[in-house]
PyMOL Python script that loads the backbone (N, CA, C, O; Angstrom):
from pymol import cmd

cmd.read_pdbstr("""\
ATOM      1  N   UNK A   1      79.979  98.706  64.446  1.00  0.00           N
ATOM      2  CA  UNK A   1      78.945  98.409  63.475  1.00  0.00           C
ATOM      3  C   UNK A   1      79.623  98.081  62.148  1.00  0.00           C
ATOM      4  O   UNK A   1      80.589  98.774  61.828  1.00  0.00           O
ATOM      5  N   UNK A   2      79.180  96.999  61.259  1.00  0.00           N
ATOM      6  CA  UNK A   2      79.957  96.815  60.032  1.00  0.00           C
ATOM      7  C   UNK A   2      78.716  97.355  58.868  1.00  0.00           C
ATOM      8  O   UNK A   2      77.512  97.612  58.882  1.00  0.00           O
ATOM      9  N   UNK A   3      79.963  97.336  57.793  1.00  0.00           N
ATOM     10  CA  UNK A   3      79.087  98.235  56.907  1.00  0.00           C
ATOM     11  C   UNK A   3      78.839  97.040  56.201  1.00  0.00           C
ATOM     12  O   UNK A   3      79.454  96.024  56.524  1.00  0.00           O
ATOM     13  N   UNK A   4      77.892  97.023  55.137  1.00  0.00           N
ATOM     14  CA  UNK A   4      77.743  95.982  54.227  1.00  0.00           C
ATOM     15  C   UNK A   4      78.705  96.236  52.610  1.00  0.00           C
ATOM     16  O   UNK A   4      78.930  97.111  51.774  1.00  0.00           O
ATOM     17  N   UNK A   5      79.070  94.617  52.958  1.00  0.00           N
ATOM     18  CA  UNK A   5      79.986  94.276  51.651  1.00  0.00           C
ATOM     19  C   UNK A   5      79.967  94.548  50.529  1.00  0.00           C
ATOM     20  O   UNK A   5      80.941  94.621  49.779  1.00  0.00           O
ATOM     21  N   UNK A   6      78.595  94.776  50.220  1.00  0.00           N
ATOM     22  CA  UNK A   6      78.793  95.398  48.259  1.00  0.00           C
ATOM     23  C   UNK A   6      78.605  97.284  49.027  1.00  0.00           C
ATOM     24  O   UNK A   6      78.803  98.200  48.228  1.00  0.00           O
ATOM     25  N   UNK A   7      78.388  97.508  49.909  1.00  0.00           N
ATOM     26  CA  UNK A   7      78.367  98.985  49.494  1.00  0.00           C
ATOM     27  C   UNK A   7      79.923  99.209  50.004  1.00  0.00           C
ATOM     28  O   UNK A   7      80.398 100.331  49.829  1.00  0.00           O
ATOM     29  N   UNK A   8      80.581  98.387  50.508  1.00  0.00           N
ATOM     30  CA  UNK A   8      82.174  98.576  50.413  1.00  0.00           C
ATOM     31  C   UNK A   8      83.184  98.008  49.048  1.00  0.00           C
ATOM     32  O   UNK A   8      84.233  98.583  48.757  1.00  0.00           O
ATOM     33  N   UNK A   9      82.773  97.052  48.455  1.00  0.00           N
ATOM     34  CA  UNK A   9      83.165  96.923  47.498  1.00  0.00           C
ATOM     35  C   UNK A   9      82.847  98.289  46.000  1.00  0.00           C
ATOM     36  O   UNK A   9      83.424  98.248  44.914  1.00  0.00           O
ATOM     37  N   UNK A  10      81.932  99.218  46.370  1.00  0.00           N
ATOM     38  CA  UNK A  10      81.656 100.395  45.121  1.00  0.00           C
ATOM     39  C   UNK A  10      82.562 101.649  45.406  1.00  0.00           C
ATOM     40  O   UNK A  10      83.099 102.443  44.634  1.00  0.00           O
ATOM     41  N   UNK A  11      82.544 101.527  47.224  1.00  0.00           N
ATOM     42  CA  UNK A  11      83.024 102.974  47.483  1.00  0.00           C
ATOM     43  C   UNK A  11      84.452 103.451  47.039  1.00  0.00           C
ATOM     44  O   UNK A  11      85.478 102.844  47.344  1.00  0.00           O
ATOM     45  N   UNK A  12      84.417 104.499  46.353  1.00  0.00           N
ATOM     46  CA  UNK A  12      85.980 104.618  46.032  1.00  0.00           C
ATOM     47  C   UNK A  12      86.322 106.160  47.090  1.00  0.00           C
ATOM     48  O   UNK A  12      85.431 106.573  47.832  1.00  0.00           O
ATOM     49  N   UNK A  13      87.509 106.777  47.024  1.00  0.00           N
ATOM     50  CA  UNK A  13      87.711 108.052  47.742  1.00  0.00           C
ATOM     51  C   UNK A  13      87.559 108.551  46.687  1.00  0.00           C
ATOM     52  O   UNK A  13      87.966 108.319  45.548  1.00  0.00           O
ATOM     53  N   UNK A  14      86.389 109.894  47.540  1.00  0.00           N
ATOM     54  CA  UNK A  14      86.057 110.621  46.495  1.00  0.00           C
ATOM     55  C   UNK A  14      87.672 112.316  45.785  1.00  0.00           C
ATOM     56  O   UNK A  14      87.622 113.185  44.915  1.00  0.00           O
ATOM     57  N   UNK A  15      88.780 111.886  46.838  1.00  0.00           N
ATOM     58  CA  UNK A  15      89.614 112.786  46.256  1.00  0.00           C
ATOM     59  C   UNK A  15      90.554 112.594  45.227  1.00  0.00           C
ATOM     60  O   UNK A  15      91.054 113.394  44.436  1.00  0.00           O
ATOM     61  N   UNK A  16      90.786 110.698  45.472  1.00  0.00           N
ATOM     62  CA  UNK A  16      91.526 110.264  43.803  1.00  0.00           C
ATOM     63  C   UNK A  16      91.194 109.099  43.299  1.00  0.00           C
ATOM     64  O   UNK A  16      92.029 108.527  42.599  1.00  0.00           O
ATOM     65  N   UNK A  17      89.848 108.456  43.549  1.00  0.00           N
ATOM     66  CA  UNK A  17      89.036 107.528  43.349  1.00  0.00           C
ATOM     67  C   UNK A  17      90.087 106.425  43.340  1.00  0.00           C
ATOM     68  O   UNK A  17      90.548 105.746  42.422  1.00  0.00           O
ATOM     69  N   UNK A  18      90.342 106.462  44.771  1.00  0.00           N
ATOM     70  CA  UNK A  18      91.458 105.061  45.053  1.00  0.00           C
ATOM     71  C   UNK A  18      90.490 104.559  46.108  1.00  0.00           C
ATOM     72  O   UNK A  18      89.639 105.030  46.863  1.00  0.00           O
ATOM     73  N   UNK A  19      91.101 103.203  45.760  1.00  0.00           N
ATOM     74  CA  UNK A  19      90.361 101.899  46.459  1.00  0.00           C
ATOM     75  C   UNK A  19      90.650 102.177  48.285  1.00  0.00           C
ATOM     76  O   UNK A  19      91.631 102.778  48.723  1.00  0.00           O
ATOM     77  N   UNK A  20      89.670 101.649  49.035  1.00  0.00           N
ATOM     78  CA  UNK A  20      89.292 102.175  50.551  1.00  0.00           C
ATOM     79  C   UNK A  20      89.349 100.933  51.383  1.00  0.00           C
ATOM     80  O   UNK A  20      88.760 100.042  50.772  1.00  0.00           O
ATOM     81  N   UNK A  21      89.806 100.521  52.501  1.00  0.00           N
ATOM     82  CA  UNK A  21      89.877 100.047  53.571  1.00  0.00           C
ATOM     83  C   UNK A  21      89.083 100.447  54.994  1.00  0.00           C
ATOM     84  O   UNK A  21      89.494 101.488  55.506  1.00  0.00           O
ATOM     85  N   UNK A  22      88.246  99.914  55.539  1.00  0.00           N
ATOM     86  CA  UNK A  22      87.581  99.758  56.423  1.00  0.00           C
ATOM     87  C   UNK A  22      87.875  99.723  57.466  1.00  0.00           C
ATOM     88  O   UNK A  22      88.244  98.554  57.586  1.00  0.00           O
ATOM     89  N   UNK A  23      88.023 100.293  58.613  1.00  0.00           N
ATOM     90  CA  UNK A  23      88.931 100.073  59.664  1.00  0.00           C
ATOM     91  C   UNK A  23      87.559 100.200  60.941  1.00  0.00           C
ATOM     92  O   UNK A  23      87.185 101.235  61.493  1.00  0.00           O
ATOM     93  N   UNK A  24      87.028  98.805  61.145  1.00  0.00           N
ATOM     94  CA  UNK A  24      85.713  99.087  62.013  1.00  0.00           C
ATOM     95  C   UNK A  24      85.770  99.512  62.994  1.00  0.00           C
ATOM     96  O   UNK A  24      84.972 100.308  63.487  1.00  0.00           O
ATOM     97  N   UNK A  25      87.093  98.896  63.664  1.00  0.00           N
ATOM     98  CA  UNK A  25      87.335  99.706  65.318  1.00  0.00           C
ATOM     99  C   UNK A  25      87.721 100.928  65.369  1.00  0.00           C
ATOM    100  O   UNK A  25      87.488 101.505  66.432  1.00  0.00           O
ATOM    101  N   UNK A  26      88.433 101.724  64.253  1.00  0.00           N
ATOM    102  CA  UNK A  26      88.512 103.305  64.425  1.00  0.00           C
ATOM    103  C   UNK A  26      87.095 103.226  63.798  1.00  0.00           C
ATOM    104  O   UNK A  26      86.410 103.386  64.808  1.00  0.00           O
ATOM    105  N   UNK A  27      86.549 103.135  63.156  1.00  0.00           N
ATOM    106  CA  UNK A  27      85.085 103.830  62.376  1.00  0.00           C
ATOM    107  C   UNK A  27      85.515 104.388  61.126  1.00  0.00           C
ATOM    108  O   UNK A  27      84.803 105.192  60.524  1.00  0.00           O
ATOM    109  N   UNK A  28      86.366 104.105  60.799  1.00  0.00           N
ATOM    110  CA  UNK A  28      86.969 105.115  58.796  1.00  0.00           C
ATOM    111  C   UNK A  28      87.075 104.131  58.125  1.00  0.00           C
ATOM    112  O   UNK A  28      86.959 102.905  58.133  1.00  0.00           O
ATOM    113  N   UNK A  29      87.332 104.991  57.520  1.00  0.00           N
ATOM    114  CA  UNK A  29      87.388 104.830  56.046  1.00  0.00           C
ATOM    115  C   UNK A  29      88.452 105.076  55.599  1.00  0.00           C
ATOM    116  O   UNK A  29      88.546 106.303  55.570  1.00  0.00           O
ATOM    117  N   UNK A  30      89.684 104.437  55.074  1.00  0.00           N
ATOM    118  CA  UNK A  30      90.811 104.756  54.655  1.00  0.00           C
ATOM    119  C   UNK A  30      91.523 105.018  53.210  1.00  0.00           C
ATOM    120  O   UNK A  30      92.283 104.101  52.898  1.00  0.00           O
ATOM    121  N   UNK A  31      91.458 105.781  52.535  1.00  0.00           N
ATOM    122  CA  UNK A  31      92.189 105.459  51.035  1.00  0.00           C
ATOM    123  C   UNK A  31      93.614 104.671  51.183  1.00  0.00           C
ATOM    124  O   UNK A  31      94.441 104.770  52.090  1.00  0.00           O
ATOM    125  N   UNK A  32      93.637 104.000  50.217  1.00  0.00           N
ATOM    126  CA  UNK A  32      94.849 103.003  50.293  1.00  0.00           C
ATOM    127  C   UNK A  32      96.138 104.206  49.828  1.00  0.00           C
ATOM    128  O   UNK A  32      97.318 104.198  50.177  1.00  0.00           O
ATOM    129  N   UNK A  33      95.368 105.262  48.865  1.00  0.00           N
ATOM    130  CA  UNK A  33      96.522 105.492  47.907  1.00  0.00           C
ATOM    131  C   UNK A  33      96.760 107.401  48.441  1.00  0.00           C
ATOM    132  O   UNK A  33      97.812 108.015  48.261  1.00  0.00           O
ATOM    133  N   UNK A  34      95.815 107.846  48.927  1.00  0.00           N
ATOM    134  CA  UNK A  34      96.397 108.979  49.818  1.00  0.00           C
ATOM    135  C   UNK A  34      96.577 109.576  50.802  1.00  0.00           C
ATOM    136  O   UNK A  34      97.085 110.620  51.211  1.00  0.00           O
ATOM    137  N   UNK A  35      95.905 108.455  51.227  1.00  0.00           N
ATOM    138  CA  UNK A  35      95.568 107.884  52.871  1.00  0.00           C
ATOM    139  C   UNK A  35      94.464 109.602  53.618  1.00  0.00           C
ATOM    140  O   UNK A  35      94.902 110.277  54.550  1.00  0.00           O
ATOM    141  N   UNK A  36      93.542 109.812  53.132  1.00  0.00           N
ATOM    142  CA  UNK A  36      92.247 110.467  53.660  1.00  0.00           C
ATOM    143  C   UNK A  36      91.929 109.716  54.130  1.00  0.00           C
ATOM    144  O   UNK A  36      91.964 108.737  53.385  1.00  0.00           O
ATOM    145  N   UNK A  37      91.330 109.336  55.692  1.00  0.00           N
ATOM    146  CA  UNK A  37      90.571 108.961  56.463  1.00  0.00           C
ATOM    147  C   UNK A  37      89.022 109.580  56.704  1.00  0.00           C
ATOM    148  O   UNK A  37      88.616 110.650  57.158  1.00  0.00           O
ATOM    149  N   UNK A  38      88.403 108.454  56.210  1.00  0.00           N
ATOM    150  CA  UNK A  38      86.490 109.093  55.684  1.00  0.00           C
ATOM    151  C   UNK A  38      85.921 108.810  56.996  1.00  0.00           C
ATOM    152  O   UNK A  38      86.332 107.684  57.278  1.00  0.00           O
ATOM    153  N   UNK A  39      85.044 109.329  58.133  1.00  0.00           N
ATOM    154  CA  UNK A  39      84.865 109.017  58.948  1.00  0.00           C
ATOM    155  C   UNK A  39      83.066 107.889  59.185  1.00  0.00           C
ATOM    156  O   UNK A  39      82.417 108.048  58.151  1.00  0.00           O
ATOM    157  N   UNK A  40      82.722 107.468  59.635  1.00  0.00           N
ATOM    158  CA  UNK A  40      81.521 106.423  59.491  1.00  0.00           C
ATOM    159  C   UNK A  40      80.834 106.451  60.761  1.00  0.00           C
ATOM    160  O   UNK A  40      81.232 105.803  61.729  1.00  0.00           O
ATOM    161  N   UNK A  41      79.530 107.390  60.779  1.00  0.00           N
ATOM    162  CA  UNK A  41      78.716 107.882  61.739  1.00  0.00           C
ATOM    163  C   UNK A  41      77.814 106.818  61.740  1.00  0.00           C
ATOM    164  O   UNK A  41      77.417 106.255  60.719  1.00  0.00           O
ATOM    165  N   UNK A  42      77.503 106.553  62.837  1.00  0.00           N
ATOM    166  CA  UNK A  42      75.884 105.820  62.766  1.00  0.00           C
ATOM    167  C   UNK A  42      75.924 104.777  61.715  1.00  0.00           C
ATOM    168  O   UNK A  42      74.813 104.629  61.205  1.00  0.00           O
ATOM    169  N   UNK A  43      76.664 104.154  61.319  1.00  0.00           N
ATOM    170  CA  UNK A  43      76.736 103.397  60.395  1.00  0.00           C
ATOM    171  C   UNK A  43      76.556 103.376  58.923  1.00  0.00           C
ATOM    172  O   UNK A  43      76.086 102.456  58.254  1.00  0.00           O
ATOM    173  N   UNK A  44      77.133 104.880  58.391  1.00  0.00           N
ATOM    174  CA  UNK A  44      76.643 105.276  57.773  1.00  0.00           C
ATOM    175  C   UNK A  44      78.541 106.184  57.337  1.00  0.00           C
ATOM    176  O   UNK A  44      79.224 106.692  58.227  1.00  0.00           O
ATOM    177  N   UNK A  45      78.964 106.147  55.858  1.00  0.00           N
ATOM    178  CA  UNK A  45      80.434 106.378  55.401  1.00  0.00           C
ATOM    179  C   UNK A  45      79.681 107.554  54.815  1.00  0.00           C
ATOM    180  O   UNK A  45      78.695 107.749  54.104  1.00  0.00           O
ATOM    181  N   UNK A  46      81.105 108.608  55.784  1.00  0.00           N
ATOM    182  CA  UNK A  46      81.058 110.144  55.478  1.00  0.00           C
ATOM    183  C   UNK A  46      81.640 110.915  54.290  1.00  0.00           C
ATOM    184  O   UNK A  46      82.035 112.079  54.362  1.00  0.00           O
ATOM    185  N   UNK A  47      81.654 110.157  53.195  1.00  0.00           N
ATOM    186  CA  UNK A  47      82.534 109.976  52.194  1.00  0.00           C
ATOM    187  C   UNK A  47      83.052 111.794  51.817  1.00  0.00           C
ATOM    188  O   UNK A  47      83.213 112.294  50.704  1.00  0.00           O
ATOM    189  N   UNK A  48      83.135 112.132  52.521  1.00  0.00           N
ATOM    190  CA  UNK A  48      83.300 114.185  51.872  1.00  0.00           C
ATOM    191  C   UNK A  48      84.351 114.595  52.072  1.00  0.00           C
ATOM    192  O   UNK A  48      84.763 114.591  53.232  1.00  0.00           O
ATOM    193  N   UNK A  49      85.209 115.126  50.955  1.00  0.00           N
ATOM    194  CA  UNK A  49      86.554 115.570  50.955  1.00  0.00           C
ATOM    195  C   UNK A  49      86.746 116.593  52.723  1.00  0.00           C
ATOM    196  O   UNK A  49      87.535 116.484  53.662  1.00  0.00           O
ATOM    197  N   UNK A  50      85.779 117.350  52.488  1.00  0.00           N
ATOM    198  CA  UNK A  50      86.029 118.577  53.851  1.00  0.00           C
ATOM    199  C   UNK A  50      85.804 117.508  54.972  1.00  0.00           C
ATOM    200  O   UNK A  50      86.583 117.800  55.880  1.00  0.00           O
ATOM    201  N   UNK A  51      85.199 116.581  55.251  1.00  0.00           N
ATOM    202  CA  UNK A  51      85.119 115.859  56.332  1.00  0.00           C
ATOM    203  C   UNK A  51      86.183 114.501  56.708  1.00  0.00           C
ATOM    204  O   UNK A  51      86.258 113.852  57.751  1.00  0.00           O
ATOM    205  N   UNK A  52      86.957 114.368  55.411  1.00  0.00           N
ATOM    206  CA  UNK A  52      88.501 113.316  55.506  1.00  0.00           C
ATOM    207  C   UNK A  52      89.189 114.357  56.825  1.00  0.00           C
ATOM    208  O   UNK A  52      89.090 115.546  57.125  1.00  0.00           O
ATOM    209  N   UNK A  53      89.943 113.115  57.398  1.00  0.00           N
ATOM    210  CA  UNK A  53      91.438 113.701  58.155  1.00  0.00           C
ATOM    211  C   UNK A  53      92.270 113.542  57.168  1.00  0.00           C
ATOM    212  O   UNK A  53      92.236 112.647  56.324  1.00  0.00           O
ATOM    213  N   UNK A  54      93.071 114.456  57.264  1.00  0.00           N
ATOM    214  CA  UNK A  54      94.278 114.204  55.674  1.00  0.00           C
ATOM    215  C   UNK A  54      95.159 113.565  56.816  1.00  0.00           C
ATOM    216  O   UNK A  54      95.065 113.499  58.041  1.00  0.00           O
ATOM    217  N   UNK A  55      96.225 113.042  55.689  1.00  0.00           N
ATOM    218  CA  UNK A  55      97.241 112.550  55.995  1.00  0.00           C
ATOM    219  C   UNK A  55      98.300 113.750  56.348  1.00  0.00           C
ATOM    220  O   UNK A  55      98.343 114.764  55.651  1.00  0.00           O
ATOM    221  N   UNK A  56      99.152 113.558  57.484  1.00  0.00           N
ATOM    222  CA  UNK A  56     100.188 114.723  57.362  1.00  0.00           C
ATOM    223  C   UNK A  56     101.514 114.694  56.624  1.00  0.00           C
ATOM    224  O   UNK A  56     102.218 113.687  56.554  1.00  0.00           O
ATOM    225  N   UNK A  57     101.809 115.874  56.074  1.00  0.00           N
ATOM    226  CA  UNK A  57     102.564 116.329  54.958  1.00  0.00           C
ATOM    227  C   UNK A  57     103.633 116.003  55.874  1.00  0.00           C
ATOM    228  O   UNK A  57     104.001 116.309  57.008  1.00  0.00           O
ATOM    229  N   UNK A  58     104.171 114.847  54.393  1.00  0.00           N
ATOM    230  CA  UNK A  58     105.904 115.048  55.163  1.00  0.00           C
ATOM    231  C   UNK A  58     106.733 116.451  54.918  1.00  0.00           C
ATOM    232  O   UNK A  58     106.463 117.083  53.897  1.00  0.00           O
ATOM    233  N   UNK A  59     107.431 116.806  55.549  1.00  0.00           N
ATOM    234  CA  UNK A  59     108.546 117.719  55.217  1.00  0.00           C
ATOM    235  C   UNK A  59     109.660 116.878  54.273  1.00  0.00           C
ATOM    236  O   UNK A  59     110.205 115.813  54.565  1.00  0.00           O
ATOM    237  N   UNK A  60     109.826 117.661  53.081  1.00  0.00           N
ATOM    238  CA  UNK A  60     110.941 116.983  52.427  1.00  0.00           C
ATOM    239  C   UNK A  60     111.853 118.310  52.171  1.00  0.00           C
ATOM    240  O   UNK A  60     111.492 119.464  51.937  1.00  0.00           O
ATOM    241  N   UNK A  61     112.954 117.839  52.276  1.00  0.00           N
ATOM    242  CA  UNK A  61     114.101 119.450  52.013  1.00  0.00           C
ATOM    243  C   UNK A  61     114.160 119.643  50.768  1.00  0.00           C
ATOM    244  O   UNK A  61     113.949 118.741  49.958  1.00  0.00           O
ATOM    245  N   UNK A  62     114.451 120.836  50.448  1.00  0.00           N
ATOM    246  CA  UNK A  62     114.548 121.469  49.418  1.00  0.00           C
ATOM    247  C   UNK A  62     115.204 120.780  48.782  1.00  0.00           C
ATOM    248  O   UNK A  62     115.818 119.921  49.414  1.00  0.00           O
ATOM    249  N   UNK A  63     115.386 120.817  47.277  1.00  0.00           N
ATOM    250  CA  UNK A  63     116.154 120.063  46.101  1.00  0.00           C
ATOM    251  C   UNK A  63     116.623 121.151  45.856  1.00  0.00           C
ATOM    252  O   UNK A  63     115.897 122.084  45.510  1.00  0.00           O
ATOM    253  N   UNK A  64     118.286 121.300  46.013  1.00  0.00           N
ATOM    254  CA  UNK A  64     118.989 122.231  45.421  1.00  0.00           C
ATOM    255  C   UNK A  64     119.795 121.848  43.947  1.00  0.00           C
ATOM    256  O   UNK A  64     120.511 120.960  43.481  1.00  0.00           O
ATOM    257  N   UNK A  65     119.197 123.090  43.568  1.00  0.00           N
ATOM    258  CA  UNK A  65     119.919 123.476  41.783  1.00  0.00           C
ATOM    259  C   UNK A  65     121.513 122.904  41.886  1.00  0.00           C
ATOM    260  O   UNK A  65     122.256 122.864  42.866  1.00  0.00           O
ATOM    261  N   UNK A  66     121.750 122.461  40.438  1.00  0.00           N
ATOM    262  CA  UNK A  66     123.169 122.089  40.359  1.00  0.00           C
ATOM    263  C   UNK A  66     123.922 123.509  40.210  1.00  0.00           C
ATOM    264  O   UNK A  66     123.468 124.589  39.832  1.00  0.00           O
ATOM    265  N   UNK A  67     124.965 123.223  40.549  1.00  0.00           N
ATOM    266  CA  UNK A  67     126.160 124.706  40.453  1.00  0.00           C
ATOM    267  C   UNK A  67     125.338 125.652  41.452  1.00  0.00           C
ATOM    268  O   UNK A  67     125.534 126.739  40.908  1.00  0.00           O
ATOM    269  N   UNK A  68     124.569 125.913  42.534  1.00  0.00           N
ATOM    270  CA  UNK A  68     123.935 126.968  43.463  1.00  0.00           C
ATOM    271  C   UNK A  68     125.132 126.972  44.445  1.00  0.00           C
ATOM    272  O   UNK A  68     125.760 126.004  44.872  1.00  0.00           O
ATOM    273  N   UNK A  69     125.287 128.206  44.683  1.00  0.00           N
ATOM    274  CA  UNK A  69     126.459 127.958  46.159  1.00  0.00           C
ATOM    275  C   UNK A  69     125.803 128.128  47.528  1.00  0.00           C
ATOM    276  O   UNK A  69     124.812 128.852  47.427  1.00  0.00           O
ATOM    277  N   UNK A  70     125.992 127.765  48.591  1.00  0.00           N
ATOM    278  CA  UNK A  70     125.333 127.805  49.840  1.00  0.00           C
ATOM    279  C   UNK A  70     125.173 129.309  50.251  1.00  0.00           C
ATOM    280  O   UNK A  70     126.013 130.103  49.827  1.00  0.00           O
ATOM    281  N   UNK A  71     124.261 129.706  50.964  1.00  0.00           N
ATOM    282  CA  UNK A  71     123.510 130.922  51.314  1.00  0.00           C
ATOM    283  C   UNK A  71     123.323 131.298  49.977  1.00  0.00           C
ATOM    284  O   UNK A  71     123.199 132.522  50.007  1.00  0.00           O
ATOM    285  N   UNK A  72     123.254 130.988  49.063  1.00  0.00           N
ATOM    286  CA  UNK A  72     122.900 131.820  47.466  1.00  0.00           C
ATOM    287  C   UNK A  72     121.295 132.100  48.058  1.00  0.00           C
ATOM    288  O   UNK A  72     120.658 131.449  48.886  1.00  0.00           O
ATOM    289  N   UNK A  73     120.966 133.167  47.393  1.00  0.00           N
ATOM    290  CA  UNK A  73     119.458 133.352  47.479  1.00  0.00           C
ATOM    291  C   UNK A  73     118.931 132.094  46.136  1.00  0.00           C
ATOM    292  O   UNK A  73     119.357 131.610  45.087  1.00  0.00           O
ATOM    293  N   UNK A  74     117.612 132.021  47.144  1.00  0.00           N
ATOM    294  CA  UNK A  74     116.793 131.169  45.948  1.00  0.00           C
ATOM    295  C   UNK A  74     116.134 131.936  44.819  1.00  0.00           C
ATOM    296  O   UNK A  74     115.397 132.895  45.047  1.00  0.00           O
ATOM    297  N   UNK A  75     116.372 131.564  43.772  1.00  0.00           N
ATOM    298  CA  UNK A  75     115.855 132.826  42.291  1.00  0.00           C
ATOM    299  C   UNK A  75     117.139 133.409  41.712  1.00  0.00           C
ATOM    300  O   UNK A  75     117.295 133.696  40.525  1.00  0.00           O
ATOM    301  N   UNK A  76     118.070 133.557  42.715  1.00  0.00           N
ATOM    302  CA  UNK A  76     119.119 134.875  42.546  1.00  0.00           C
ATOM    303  C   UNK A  76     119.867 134.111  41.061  1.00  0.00           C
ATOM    304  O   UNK A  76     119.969 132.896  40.897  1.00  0.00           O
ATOM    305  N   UNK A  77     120.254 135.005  40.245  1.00  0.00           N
ATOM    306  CA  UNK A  77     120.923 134.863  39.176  1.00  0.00           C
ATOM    307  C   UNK A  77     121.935 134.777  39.290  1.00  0.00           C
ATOM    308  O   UNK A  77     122.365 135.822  39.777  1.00  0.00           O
ATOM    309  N   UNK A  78     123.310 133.503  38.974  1.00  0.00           N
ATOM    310  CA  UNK A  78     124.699 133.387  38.862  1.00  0.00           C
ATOM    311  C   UNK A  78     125.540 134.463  38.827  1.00  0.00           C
ATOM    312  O   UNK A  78     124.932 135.204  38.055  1.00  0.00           O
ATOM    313  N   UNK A  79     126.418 134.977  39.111  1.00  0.00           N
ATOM    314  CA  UNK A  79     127.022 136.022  38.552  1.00  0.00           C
ATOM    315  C   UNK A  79     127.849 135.363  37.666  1.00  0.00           C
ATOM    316  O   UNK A  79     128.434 134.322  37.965  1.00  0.00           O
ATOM    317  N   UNK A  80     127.948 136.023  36.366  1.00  0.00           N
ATOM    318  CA  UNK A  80     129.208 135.300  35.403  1.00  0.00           C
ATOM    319  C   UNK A  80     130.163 136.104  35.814  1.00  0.00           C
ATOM    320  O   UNK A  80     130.194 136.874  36.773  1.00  0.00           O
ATOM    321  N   UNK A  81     131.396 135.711  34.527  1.00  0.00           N
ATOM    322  CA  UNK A  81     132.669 136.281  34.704  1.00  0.00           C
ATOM    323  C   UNK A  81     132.599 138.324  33.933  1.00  0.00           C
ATOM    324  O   UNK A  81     132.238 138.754  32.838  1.00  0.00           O
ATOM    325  N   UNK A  82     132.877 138.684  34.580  1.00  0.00           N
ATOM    326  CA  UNK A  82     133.124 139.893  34.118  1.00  0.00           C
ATOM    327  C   UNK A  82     133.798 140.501  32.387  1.00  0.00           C
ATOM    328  O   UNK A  82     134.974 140.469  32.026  1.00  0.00           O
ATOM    329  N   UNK A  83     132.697 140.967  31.661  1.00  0.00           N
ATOM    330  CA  UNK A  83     133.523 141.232  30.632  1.00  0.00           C
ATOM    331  C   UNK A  83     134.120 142.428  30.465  1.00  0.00           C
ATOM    332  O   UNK A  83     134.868 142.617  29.505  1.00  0.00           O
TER     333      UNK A  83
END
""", "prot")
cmd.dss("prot")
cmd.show_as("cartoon", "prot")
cmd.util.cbc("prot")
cmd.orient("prot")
């Protein structure tokens, strides 16, 4: 079922009011910019944060501190030089 053109041209995502893509053969609704997938019942856009599929979280590795030594605890305080 297609949706009509001006009510796709208004819809923004309602989680960062980024512009949306239509995807008729899945039935969503796509944000361009955080990629929530809005789902479209009956011909009709489910626009509701709790009802998006999120996108899945990449894993990114930790950013380690300059001067940290390996197995250091994370938080743990440097030891200086002894006075």
């Amino acid at each position: 079922m297609t949706l009509d053109a001006q009510l796709l041209e208004i819809l923004v995502c309602p989680n960062d009011r980024g512009d949306v893509d239509y995807h008729e053969d899945q039935q969503v609704i796509v944000c361009r910019t955080c990629g929530y997938r809005y789902p479209v019942r009956d011909g009709i856009p489910v626009m509701l944060i709790d009802e998006a599929e999120k996108p899945e979280a990449e894993k990114k590795p930790e950013a380690k501190k300059p001067g940290a030594k390996p197995g250091a605890k994370p938080g743990a305080k440097p030891k200086g030089p002894k006075k």
